[in-house]
C-alpha positions in Angstrom: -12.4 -79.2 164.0 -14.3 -78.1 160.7 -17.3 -80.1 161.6 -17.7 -78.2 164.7 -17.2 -75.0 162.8 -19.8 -76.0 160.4 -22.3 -76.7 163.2 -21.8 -73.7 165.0 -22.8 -72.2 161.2 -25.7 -74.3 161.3 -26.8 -73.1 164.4 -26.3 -69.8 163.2 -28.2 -70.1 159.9 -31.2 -71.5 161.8 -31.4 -68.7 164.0 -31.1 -66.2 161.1 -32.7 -67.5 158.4 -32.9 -64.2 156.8 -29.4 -62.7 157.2 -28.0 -61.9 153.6 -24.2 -62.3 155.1 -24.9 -65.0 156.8 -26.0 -66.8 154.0 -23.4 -65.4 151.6 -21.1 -67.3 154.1 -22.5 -70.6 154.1 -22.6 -70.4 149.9 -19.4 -70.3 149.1 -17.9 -73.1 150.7 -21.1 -74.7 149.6 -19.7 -74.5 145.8 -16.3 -74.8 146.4 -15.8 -77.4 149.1 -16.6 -81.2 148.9 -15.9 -81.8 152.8 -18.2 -78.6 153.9 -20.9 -80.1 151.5 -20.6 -83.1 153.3 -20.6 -81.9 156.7 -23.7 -79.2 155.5 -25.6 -82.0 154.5 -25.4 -83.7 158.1 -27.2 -80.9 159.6 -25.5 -80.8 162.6 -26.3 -78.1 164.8 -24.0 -76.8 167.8 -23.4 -74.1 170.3 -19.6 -73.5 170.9 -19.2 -73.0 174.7 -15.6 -74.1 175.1 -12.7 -75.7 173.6 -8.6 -74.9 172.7 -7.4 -72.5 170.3 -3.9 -72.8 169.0 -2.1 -69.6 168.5 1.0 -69.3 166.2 3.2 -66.5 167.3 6.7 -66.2 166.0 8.3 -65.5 169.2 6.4 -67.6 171.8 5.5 -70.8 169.5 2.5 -72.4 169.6 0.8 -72.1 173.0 -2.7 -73.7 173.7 -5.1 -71.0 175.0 -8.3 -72.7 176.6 -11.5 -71.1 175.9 -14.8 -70.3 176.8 -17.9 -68.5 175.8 -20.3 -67.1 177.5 -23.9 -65.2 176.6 -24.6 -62.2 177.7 -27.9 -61.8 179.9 -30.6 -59.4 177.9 -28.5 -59.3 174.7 -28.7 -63.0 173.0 -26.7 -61.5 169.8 -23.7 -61.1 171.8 -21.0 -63.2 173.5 -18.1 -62.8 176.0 -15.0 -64.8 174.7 -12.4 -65.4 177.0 -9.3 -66.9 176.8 -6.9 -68.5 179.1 -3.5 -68.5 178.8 -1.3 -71.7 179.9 1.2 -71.2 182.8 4.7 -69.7 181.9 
């Protein structure tokens, strides 16, 4: 799951190549972590349009929630998240 992260960053730093934040983010981890180096370095580059996210809540468990994002027509800086919650 981290290398999709990171691709989804390098999407995001190629698109805003000027963002202080932005790059601030990506530095960091760029000291600090061997494995993000790594995956930096492979210049991947992705859009995240849909996957699972794992929720732990202390009186449900661990349900899967599917998700999917969508853009937002005349406004490419934002998104519409949605999640979907498994039966029962």
């Amino acid at each position: 799951m981290g290398d999709e992260t990171v691709a989804c960053l390098g999407r995001d730093a190629g698109l805003y190549p000027e963002d202080a934040r932005l790059s601030a983010l990506v530095g960091e981890p760029l000291v600090r972590s061997e494995e993000f180096r790594r995956l930096w370095a492979d210049h991947q580059v992705r859009e995240k349009t849909h996957g699972v996210k794992l929720i732990h809540h202390p009186l449900v468990g661990e349900p899967d929630f599917g998700c999917e994002t969508l853009s937002v027509n005349g406004a490419p800086d934002h998104l519409l998240v949605a999640f979907t919650a498994p039966a029962g």
